[in-house]
N, C-alpha and C positions, 0 to 999 in steps of 0.2 A: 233829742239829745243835744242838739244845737243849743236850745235855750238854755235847756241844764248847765252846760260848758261857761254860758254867758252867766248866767244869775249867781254862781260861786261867787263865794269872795274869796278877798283874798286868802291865799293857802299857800302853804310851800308846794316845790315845784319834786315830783318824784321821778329818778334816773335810776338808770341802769350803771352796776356799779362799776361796769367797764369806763364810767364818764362820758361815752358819748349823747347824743339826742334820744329820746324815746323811738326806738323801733316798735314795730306792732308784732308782737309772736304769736305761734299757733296755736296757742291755748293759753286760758287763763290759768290753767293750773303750774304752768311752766311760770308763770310773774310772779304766784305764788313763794314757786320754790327760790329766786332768783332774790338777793339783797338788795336792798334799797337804801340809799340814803336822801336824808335833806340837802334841799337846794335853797343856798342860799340867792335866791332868786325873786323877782317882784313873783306878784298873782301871775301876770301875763304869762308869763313864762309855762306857766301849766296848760294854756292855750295854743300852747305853740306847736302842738299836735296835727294832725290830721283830721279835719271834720269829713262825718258820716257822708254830707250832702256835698260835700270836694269830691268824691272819687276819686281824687291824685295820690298820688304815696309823698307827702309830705312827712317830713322829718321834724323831729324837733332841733330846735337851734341851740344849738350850744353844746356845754359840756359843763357837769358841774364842778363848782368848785371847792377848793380850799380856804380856807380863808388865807390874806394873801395873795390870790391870784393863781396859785400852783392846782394844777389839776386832778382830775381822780383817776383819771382811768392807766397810773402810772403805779397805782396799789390799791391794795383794798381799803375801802371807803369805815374810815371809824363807826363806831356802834352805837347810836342810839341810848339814851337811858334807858330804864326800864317806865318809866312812868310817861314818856315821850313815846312809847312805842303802843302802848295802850292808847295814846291821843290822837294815834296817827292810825289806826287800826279804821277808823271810817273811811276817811279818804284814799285807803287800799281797797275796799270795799266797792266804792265810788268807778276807782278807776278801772278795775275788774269788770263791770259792770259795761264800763263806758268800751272797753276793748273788744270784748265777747259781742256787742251787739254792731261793732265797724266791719264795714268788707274792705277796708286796708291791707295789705300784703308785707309780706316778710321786706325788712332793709334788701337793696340788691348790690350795693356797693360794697369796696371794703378798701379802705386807704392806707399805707403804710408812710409814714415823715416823722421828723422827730418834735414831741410835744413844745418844744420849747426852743428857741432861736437864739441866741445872744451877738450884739453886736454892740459900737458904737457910732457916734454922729459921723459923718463923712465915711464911715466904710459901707460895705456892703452884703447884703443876707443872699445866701445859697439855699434854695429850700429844697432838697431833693425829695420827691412826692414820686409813688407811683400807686395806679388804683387795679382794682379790678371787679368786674361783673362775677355776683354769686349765680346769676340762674344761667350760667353758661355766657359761650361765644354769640360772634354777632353783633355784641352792640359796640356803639361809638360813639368820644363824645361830639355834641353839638355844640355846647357854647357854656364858655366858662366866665365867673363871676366875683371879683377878689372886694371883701369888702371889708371895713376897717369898724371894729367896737359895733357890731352890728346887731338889732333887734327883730325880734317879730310882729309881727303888728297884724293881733286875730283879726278885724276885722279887713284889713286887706287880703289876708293869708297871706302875705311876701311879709320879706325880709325889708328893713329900714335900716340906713346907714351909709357912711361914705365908701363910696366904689370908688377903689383907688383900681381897677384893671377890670377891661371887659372884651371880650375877646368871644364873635361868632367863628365858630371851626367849621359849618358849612358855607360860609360867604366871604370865612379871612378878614372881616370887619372887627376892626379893635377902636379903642378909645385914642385917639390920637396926642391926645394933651399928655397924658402918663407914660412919659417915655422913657422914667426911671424904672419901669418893672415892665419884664419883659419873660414871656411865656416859652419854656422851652422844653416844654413836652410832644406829646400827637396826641392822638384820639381817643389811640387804643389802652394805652397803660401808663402811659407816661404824663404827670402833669408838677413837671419840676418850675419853679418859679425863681426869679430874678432880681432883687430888690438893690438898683446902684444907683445914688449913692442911696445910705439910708439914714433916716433922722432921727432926732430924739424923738416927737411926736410921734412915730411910727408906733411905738410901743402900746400895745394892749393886742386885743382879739383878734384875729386876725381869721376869717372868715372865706371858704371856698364853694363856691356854690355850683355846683354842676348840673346838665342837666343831658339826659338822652333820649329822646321821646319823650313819652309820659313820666320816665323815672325822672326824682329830681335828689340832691344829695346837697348838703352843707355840713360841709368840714372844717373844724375850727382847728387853731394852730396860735401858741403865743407869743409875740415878738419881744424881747426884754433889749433895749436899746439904751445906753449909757451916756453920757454926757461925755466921759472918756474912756479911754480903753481898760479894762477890768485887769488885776493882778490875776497871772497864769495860777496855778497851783502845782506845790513841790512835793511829792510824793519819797519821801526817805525812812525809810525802816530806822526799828530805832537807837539799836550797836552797829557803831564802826570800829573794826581793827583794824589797826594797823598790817600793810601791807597785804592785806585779804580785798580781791579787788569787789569795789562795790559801783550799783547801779544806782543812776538818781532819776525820777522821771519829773519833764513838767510838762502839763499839759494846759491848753486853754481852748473853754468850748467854742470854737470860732475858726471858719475856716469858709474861704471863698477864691474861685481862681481869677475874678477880677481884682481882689485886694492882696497882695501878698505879703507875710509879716515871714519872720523870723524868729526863734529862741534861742538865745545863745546865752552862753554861762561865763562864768568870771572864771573858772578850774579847767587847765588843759586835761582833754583827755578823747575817748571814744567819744563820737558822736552820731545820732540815729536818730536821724528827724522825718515824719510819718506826719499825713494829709489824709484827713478819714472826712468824707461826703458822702453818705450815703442814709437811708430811708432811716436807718437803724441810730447812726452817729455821725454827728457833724463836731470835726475837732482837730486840733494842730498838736502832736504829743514830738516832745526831745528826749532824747535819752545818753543820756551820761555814763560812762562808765572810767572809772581811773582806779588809783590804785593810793590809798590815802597813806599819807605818811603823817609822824608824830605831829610834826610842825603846823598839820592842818588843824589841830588840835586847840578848838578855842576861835577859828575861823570863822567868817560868812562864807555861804554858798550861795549867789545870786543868780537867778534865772530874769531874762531881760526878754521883754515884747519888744523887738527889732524890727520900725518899717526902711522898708528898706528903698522906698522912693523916696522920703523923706528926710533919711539918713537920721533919724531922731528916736531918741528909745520913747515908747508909749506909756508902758508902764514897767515892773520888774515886783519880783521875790522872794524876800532871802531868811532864808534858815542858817541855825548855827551848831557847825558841826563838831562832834565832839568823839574823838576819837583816840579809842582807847590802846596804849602800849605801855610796853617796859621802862622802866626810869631810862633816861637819858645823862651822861654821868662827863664828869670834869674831873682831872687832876690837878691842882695846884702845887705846887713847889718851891720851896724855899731851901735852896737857892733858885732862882729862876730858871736858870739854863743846866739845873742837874746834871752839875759837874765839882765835884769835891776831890780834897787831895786827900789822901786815906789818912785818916785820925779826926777830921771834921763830921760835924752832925748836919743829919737833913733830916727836914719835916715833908711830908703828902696830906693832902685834904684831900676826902673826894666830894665833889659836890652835885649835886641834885638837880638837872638844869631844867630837869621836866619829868612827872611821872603820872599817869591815869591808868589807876586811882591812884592813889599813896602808896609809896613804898615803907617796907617796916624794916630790913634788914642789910648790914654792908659788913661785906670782906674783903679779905686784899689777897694779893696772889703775886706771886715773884715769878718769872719765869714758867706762868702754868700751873705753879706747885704753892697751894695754899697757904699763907701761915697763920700763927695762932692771936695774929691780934685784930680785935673787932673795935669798929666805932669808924666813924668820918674820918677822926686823924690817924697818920703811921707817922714814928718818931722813932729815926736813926742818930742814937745819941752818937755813937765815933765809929762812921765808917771802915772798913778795910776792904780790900782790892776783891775781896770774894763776895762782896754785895752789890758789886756792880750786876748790873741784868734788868728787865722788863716787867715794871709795878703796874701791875692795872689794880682796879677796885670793884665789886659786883652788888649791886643793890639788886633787891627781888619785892616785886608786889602783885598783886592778884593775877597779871596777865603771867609773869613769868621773870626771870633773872636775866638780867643785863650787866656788861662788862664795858667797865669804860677803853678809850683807847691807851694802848701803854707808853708810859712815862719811861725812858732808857736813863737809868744813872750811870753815869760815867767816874768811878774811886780812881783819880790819877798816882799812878806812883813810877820807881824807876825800872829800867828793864832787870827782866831778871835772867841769872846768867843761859849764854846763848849755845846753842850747837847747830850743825850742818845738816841740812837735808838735802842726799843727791837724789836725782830725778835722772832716768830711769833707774831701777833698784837695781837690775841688771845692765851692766855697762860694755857693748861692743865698741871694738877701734873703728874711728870711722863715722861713728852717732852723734849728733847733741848730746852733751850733758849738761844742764843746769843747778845750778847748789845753790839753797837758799839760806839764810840765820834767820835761824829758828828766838826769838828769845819776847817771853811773854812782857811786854810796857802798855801804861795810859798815863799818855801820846803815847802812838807809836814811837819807835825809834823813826829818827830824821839821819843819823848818822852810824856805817856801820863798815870796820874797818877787818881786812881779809888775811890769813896767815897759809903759805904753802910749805907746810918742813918746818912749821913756826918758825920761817919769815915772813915778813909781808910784804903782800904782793902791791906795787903802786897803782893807782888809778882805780883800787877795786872798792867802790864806799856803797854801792849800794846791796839794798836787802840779796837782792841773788844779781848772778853774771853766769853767763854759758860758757862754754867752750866748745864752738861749733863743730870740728872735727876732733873727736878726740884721739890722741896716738899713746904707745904704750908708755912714753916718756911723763905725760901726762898723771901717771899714776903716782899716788903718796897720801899724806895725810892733812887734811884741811881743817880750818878753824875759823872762829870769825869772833866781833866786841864788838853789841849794840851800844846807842848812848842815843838819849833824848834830850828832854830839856831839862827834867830832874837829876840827868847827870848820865853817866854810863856804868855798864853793867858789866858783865866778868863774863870770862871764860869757861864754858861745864867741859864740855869736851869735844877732841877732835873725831873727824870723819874719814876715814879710807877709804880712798878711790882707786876702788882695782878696775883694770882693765882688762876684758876678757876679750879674745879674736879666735877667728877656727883655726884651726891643722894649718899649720904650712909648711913649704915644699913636700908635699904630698906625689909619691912617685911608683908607677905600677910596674913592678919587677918582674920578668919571665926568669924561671927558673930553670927551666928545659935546656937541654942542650940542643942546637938548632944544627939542621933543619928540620920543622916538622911539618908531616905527612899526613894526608888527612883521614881521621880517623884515630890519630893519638891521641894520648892524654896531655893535657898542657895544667902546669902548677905555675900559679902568679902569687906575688905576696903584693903587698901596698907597706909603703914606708910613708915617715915625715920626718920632719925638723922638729919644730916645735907644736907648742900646743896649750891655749888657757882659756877653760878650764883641759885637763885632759881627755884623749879619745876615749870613746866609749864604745864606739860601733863603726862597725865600716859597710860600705855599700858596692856592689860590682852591676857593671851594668852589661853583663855576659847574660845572653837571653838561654846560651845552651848550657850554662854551670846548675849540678845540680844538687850540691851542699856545701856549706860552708858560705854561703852569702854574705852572713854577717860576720864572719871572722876575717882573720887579718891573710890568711891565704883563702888561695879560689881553686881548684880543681876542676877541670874541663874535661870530661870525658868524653872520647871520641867526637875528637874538633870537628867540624864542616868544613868543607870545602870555602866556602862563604861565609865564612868569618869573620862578623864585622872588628873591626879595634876595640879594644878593652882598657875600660879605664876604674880607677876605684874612688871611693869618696871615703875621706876619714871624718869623723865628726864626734863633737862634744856637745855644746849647745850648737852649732852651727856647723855646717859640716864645709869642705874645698874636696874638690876635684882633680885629679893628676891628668897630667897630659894623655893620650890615647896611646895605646900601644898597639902597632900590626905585628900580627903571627906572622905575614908570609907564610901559610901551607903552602906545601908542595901538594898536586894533583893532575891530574889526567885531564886533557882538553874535555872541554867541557860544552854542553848543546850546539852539538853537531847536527849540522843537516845539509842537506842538498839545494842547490838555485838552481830554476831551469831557466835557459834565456832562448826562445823568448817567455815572456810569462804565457803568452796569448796561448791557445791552442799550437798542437805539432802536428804536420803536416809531410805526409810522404816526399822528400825530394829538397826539403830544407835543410838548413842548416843551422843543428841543435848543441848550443853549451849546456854543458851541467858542471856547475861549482860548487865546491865540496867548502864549508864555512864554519866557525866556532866560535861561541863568545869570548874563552880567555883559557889560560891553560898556561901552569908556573909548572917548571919550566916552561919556556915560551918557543924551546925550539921544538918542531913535531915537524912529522912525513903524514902523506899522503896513499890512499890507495880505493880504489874500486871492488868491486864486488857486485855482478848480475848474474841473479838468479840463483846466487850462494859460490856462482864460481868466481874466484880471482881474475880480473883484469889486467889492471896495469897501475902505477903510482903515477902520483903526480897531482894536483888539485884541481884539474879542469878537466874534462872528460868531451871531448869533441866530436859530432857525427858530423859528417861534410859530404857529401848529402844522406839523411837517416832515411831508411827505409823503415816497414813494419817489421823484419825481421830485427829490428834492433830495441823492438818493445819486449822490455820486461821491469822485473822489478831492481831496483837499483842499489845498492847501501854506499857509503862512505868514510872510511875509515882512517881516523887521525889517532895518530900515538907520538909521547913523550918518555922521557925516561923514567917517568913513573906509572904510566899505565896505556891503554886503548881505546878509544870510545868510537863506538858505531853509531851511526845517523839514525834515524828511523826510516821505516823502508820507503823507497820512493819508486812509484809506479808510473813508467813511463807508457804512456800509450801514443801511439802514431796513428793518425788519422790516416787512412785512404781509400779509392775508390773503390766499391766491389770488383774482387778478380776472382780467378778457379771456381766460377761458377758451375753447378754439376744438377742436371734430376735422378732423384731416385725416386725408384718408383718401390710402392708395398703393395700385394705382395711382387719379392723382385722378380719371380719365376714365372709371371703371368698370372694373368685371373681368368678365373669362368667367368661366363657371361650370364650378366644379372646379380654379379657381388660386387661389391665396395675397392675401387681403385684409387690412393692416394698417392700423386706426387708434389715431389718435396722438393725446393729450388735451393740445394745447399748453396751457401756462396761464403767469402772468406772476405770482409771490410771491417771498416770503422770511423763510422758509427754506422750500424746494421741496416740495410738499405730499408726507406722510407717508405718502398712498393717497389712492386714487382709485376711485370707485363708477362704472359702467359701467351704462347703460339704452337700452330700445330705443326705436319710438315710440308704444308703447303704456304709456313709462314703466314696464316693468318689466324689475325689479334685473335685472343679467346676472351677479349676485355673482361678478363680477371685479374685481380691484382695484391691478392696473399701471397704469401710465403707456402702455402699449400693449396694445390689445384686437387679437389674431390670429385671425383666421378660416381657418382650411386644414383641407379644400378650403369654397371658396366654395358655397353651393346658391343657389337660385334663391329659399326662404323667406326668403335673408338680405337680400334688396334691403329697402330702406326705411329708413327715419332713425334717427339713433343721435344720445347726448347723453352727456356725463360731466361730474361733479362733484370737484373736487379740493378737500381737505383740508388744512391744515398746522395746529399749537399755537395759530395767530393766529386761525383762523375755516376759515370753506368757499366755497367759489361753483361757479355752476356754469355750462357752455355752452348755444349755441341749438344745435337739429338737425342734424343733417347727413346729407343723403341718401345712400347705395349703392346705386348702379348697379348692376343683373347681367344681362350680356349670356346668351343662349342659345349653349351650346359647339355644336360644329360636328356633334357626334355628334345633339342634341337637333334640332339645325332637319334634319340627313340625317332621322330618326326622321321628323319631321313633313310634310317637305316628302313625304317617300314615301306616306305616308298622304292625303297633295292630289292626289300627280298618281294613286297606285292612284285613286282616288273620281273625277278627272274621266276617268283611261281607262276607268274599267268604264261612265260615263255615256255616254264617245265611244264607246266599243264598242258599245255599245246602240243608240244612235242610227244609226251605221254599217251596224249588225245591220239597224235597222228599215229604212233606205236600200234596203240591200240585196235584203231584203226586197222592196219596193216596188217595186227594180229588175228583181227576178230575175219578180215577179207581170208586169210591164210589158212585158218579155223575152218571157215566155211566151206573155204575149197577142201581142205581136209575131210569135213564130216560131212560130204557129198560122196568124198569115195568111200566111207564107214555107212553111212545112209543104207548102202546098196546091204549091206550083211549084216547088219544090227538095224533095230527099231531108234534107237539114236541113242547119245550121250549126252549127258552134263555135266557144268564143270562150275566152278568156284574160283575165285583169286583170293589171296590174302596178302594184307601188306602189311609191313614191319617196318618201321624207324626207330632206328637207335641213336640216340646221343652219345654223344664222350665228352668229358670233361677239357673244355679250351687250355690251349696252353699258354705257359704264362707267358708275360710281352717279352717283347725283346728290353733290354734295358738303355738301350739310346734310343727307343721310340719314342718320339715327342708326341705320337697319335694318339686318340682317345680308344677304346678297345668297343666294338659295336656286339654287344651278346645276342642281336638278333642274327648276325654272318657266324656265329661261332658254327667252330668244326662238327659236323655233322659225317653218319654212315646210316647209310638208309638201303636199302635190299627191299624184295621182292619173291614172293612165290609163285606160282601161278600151277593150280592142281586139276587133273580131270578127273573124277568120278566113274568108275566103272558101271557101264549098264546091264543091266539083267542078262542080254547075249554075250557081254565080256564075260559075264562073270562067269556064265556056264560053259562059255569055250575056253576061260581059264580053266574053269577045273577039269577039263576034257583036255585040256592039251596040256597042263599040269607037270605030269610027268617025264613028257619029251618034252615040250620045250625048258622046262627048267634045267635040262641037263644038256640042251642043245648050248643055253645063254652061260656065259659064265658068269658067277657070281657077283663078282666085283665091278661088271658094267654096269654105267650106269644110265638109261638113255633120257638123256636129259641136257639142255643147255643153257648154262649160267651166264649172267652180260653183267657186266659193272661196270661204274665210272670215276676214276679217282678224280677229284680238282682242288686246285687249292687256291687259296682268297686271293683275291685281284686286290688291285691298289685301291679300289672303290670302296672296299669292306673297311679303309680305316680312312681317319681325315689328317690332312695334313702330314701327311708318311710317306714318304717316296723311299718304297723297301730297297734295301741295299743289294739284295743278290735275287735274282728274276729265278722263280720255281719253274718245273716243267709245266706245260701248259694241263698235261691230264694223262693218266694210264685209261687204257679202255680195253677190258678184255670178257669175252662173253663165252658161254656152254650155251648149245644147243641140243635139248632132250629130242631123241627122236622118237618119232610116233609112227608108228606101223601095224598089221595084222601078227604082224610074227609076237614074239613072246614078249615077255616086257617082266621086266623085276616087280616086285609085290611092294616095295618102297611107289610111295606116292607121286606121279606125276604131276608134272610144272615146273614153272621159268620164276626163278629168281634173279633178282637185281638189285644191285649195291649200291649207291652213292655216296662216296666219300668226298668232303670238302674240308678243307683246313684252312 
């Protein structure tokens, strides 16, 4: 393949139409697809590829071109003829051939600067470069290689040419001699270059050669360097209107921050100057903005390359601006100074002093208001005074109608006749007035003479004169006589000068016959003197009248007390005021009340004022008088206690009268402070309680202010440290009976009460307990006794039925016993005792029977007959025992009976018992107990 490469001849060189070097891509079908152009290039050039037996990823050098110098890869590369593309059709062939059989690799670089540099001699180039790695991160460069119009040279495989910069980036070794260009990139992406100063020779190719490892890269760039500095370029659209603001740009491609220029313009205005370095654009852009007017119309606009170390402009360029408006317009005049005396002619021209484009039409205008003659001239053959006024003239052409500035003619003539103008229209006494003559001249009037009553008044020549105070003297008929320089002028007619003032001697009239009393009716009228113009309405300034306000009388129904003065107001245009008039009502003293002295608190034993006081009260003579508690006192206006006790607290009034009526105070509460006294307990309930219910006592006491606390004692005087107003006992006991006492407290002092006993009854449960414990102790006594009875009886018995023994086989007997109750009687009514229904009255008895035995019974009916008529009937043999008794003091609690019963009745029968006969009635011993 080598040989092949070598034995070619010469041929054009084929690129890729980006312009850069031949890269190797991935397929020949891709080179296929990709456009080509011719390089205007030697043979070599086609060589400058990568050989097969290199194994380097060599580039091709360069980039093709233009003719000219201008590069390709800034557009697409022109087209080939058709008959050149058939020519060329081998050596694609060729080089398809020649790629498809290299192990070369895809380009790895990829650079971004701008194709082309512009500068000139003595400045300096900024080349902003930055690269980057297509197979990814990681690399870096090693050492960079600036060479100038540089070749390749196949048999070496390097580049040939002047190395103006070399620079290793792993050793920091550069070229020392080259000290105008200078490297100010890194490794990684940055390879911006420096060229100060720069020369003309600098210009052509310009050549970067990189390398990173194995990769190696040449990047071309071209320098276009000037003998002087190049004319900026002026960028302007191509309508200017007037007053439409427009922008202008200049720019030049050229821009470094060790050389610094300037663009500056000859036209005030915006300014916006912009510094573009970068990979994309290298360039200095100004920017203008104003606001064109006519006059620029026909101008240069020049943009100027300003160094500005130098202080010398470099180069500049100017365009010429053409800017389009409304005619621009002039009046001429003949006479010059447009001033005539009426009956003279005047001429107007308008002229044309600028128009773009052309104008085609002109009018004239008087005052705003059109008239009917067209063309450049106006031609007033004989003025008169009514063509005085404001000529302008309007031309129109494509942009629009313009008006020139107005010409004032002036038609002089004499005044014409004059009259008075007063100032204000309406004339108070008292106001400025000013009059001025009125009378139409051109010139003005310069002289103007005054008539009052048509005389004339001296000293009075000019147009107006005031009269700063005016008074009603003042008033009559005025006139005046302009004169200029064409002469003077006449009389039209006079002015009347009235003078108008309000109401005077204005005066508010009572009508009433006095005195009045409050609560009448009060009529007022309002008068005056004079009046110009006349009254119209009156005003009162009665707040309690309630019609007639605006008329000339006032009715006051049911005056007040406090009645302020009343005054009226008469009015036309302006209204006066009359002097105030007082009512004097008559009325009853008025806000009464009581003073206490001292203010402080009152205090038992001081010594207390009360003054009786009132605001006002017509008549002004009054009496005095008291009143506590609704009762009458005494008169007088002082009310004195020396020294006040609490009995002297109550409610107070004060009562002041006139001879029109009486007024009472409001009520005043006097309270007197002092110690607690008449302290008292009462007790609930008051009659006593049982024991185990609810005892409250209550520590009445009589102060002021209600004591603060209260100590609690028994009747041993000791503290019960409680300290309410009420001492509660719940439940009551039986310890609690005996007397209690309390002391009450307040700020003033203490006091305290006498005893007070508590009662405590025995509950019903205590006297059941005790009464059971009386009667168990007298029945085990009656049992005893009973016992011993029995005893006695049954020893008595025995003896008995030992002498029966001997004549009967024996007897038996039986007892029975009977107790009766009766109903208790009722208590005594001053018993304070509780009543015990276990001691109630009781009758209790006894029988005691024998039983006849079989030998009675048959020696009864054997002796039957004689003893029954031995015995008499009515005996009975038998003995009865009883025991009346009646309750001891024990049976009740707390009772000491008043009259002592007898101690007991005891009366007993004795049945007798023998052999002899006996009644057929039952024998045995009965016994009674009676207790009450």
């Amino acid at each position: 393949m080598d040989g092949w490469k070598i034995g070619r001849s010469a041929s054009p060189t084929w690129c890729w139409a980006d312009g850069r070097g031949m890269a190797y891509p991935e397929k020949a079908r891709e080179l296929l697809e990709l456009p080509i152009l011719l390089c205007n290039q030697s043979l070599s050039s086609w060589d400058q590829g990568k050989g097969v037996d290199l194994g380097a990823q060599e580039e091709l050098s360069g980039r093709c071109q233009r003719p000219g110098g201008s590069k390709t890869n800034s557009s697409w590369p022109r087209l080939l003829p058709r008959h050149s593309t058939m020519h060329l059709l081998g050596p694609s062939l060729l080089l398809l051939e020649y790629l498809a059989f290299s192990d070369s690799t895809y380009n790895t670089w990829n650079f971004k600067h701008p194709e082309t540099l512009y500068a000139w001699d003595g400045a300096c180039v900024w080349i902003p470069c930055t690269f980057s790695f297509l197979k990814g991160g990681g690399h870096i460069l090693d050492n960079l290689t600036v060479y100038h119009n540089f070749t390749y040279d196949k048999e070496t495989k390097n580049y040939k040419g002047a190395i103006l910069y070399y620079k290793n980036l792993k050793t920091e070794e550069s070229t020392p001699s080259q000290e105008r260009i200078r490297f100010l990139g890194n490794k990684k992406n940055n390879c911006t270059l420096l060229i100060n100063p720069v020369k003309v020779n600098d210009s052509g190719l310009l050549g970067l050669r990189v390398m990173s490892g194995t990769d190696k890269w040449m990047e071309s760039l071209y320098l276009n360097i000037s003998e002087r500095a190049p004319q900026p370029h002026i960028d302007l659209r191509q309508e200017i209107w007037e007053d439409q603001e427009v922008t202008v740009t200049c720019s030049l491609n050229f821009a470094c921050h060790d050389y610094q220029i300037h663009l500056q313009w000859s036209l005030e205005g915006s300014v916006i100057t912009s510094t573009f370095l970068s990979p994309e654009m290298v360039a200095t852009q100004s920017r203008l903005s104003f606001q064109p007017k006519w006059t620029h119309d026909g101008k240069n606009l020049t943009c100027q390359l300003w160094d500005p170390m130098k202080q010398r402009v470099l180069s500049e360029k100017t365009v010429l601006l053409e800017v389009k408006h409304a005619p621009k317009l002039k009046i001429q005049v003949s006479p010059e100074e447009a001033t005539v005396t009426e009956g003279e002619s005047v001429t107007m021209r308008c002229q044309v002093i600028s128009s773009n484009p052309l104008h085609w039409s002109v009018s004239w205008f008087k005052d705003r208001t059109q008239l009917k003659e067209h063309g450049t001239t106006l031609t007033l053959p004989e003025v008169t005074r009514t063509m005085s006024g404001n000529y302008t003239c309007q031309v129109s052409n494509d942009v629009g109608p313009r008006q020139s500035d107005a010409v004032d003619l002036q038609v002089h003539y004499a005044p014409e006749p004059s009259w008075v103008q007063i100032s204000p229209s309406s004339i108070k006494e008292g106001v400025t007035v000013e009059l001025t003559c009125i009378s139409a001249a051109n010139p003005p009037p310069a002289n103007y003479t005054w008539y009052f009553n048509k005389q004339e008044m001296p000293g009075k020549n000019g147009r107006t004169f005031q009269i700063p105070q005016v008074l009603v003297k003042h008033a009559g008929r005025y006139s005046c006589l302009a004169e200029n320089s064409l002469g003077p002028g006449s009389v039209d007619q006079e002015a009347d000068l009235d003078v108008q003032y309000p109401p005077k001697g204005v005066t508010t009239v009572i009508q009433n016959p006095t005195p009045i009393r409050e609560g009448d009716s009060v009529t007022l009228s309002c008068t005056f003197n004079s009046s110009n113009p006349r009254v119209t309405r009156y005003n009162w300034n009665s707040p309690g009248s309630q019609d007639q306000t605006s008329q000339e009388k006032l009715t006051i129904r049911k005056v007040t007390w406090d009645a302020e003065p009343v005054k009226c107001e008469a009015c036309n245009q302006w209204c006066s005021w009359s002097p105030s008039v007082n009512l004097n009502i008559l009325y009853a003293p008025k806000d009464v009340s009581i003073q206490i002295s001292p203010h402080t608190e009152i205090r038992s034993g001081k010594r207390v004022l009360l003054q009786c006081e009132f605001s006002s009260s017509r008549p002004v003579d009054v009496h005095f008088f008291w009143k506590k508690d609704g009762s009458l006192l005494e008169e007088g206006k002082t009310l004195t206690f020396d020294p006040i006790s609490p009995e002297d607290s109550g409610t107070y009034h004060c009562l002041v009268n006139n001879s029109i009526g009486q007024t009472s105070s409001e009520a005043c509460d006097l309270r007197v402070l002092y110690a607690p006294r008449r302290l008292r307990v009462s007790i609930s309930p008051k009659d006593g309680v049982v024991e185990g219910k609810t005892a409250v006592l209550t520590c009445e006491s009589d102060a002021n202010p209600s004591p603060s606390y209260y100590d609690w004692f028994d009747g041993n005087n000791q503290d019960l440290h409680h300290y309410g107003q009420t001492l509660r006992l719940e439940p009551v006991k039986l310890q609690h009976a005996g007397s209690y006492w309390c002391r009450g407290t307040n700020r003033l002092g203490q006091s305290q009460s006498p005893p007070t006993t508590l009662t405590v009854y025995y509950s019903a449960a205590t006297i059941s307990r005790r009464a059971a414990l009386g009667v168990g102790f007298c029945l085990a006594i009656f049992l005893l006794a009973v016992w011993g009875v029995k005893l006695q009886r049954n020893w008595k018995r025995i003896q008995r039925q030992q002498g029966l023994q001997e004549s009967s086989s024996g007897q038996s007997f039986f007892v029975r016993n009977i107790k009766a109750r009766r109903t208790p009687q009722a208590e005594h009514p001053h018993s304070l005792g509780c009543y015990n229904p276990v001691m109630e009255d009781a009758v209790s008895y006894a029988t005691l029977s024998f039983p006849l035995g079989e030998t009675d019974t048959q020696r009864l009916r054997d002796a039957e007959s004689s003893e029954m008529q031995e015995i008499p009937p009515s005996r009975d043999d038998r003995v009865t025992y009883a025991v009346v008794q009646n309750c001891q003091a024990a049976d009740y609690e707390n009772v000491t009976p008043e009259v002592l019963d007898d101690a007991g009745i005891h009366y007993s029968e004795l049945v007798r018992f023998g052999n002899g006969k006996r009644a057929m009635a039952q024998e045995g011993v009965e016994y009674v107990t009676l207790k009450h």
